[in-house]
C-alpha positions in Angstrom: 111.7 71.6 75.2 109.0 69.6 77.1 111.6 69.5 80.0 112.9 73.2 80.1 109.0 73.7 80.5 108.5 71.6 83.8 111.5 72.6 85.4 109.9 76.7 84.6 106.8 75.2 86.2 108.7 73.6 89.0 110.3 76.4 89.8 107.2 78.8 90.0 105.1 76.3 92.1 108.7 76.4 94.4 108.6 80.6 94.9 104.8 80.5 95.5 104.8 78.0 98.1 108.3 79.6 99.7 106.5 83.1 99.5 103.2 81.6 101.2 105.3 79.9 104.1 107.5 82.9 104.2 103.9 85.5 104.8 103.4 82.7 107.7 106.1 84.3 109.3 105.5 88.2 108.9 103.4 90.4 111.5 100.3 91.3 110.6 100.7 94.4 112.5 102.2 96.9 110.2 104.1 100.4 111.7 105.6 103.2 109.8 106.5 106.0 111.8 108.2 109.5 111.2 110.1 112.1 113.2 111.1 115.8 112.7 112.5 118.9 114.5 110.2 121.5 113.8 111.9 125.6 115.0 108.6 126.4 116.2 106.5 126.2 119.3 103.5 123.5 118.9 100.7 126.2 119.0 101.9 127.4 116.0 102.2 123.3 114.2 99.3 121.3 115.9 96.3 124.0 113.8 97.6 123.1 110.9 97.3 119.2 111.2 94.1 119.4 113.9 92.1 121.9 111.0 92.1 119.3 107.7 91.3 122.6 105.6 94.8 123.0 106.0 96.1 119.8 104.8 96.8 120.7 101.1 99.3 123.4 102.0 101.3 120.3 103.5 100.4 117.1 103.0 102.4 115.5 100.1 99.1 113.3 98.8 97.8 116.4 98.0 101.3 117.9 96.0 100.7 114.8 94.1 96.9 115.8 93.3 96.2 119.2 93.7 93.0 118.5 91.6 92.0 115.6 94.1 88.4 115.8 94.6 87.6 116.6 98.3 84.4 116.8 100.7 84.5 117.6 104.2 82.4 116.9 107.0 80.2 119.0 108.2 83.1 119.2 110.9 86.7 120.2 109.4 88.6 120.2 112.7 89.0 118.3 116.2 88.1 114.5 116.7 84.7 113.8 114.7 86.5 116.1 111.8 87.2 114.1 108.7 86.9 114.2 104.8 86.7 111.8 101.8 88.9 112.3 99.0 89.1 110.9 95.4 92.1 110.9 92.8 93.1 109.0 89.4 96.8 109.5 90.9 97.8 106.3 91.9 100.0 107.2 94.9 96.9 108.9 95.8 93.3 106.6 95.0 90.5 107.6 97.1 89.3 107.0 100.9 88.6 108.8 104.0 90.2 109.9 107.1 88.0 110.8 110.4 89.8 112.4 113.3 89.4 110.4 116.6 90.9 112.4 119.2 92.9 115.4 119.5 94.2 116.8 122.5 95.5 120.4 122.0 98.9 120.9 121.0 99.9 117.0 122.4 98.4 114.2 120.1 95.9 114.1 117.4 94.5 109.8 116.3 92.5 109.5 113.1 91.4 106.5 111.1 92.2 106.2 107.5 89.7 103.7 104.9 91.8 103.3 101.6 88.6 101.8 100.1 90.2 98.6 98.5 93.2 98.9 101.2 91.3 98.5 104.2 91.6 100.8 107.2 94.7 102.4 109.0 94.6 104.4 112.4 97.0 107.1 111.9 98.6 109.5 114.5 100.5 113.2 115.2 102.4 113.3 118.3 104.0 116.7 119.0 106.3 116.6 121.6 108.3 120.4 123.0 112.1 119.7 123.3 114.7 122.4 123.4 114.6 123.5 120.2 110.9 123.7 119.2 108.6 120.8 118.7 109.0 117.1 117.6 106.5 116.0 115.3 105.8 112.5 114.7 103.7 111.3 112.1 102.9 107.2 112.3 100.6 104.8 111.1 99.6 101.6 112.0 97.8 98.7 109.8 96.6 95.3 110.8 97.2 93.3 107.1 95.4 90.5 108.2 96.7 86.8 107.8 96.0 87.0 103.8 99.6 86.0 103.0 99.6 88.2 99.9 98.5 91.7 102.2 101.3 90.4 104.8 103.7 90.9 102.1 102.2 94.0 100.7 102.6 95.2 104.7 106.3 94.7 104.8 106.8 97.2 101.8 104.5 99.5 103.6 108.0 101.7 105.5 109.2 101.9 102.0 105.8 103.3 100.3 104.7 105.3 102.7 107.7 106.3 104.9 109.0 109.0 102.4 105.3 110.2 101.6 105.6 110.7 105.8 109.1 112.5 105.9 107.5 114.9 102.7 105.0 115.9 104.8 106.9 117.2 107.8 109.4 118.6 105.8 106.2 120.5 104.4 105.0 121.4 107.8 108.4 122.4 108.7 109.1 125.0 105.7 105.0 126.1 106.0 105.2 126.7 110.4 109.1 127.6 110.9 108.2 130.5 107.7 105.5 132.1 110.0 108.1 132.7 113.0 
């Protein structure tokens, strides 16, 4: 019995230590990064990420939440727009997201503070191609060298890739309806 225990032990401190060696080896520089064909022209696309009053008819976070507690700045659209928001969904939490540039119809940056999660910079690119407008939705996170974020960080495509591909299929349905 006393032996089956030490060779549990033995075995745990072995996974730790392979886990922490294994973090030495992962980026800390996390990207997760979407793209959609989107029928319609990006005048008709870019208001409805650039204006964040227009988020919750799109944006999945808020599908999960629609009773997520919101304030917005004094500003709602354009760099210097932003909001905080607060949920007791868990795919949700609370934060807030600031708008750092937007150039009309092109590219709109923004920077993301997941309170606990530290801070993301986030990014639209909408780019005209024959048959409307590509939309890309990205996000990029520096996780640090905390071995157990760097981890976290390589799951980070997985949890938050479909939330993107959601969201443009939103956008889609929402700006291709309006042709």
């Amino acid at each position: 019995m006393q032996q089956a225990l030490y060779i549990v032990i033995g075995a745990l401190i072995v996974l730790v230590l392979g886990l922490f060696i294994f973090s030495f080896y992962l980026p800390s520089l996390v990207k997760v990064e979407r793209s959609l064909l989107i029928k319609a022209p990006p005048d008709r696309i870019f208001p409805q990420v650039n204006a964040l009053r227009n988020w919750p008819l799109w944006s999945p976070w808020h599908g999960y939440d629609p009773q997520m507690k919101m304030a917005y700045h004094t500003k709602d659209t354009g760099a210097g727009a932003g909001y905080s928001w607060e949920s007791r969904h868990r795919n949700v939490g609370k934060g807030s997201l600031l708008i750092t540039e937007s150039r009309m119809n092109e590219y709109i940056a923004s920077e993301m503070n997941f309170t606990q999660q530290g801070t993301a910079k986030g990014y639209f690119r909408f780019d005209t191609v024959t048959d409307g407008t590509r939309v890309t939705w990205g996000m990029e996170a520096d996780m640090g060298q905390n071995p157990l974020r760097k981890l976290m960080g390589k799951m980070m495509d997985k949890w938050v890739g479909g939330d993107f591909e959601k969201g443009l299929h939103n956008l889609k349905r929402l700006t291709e309806a309006t042709a």
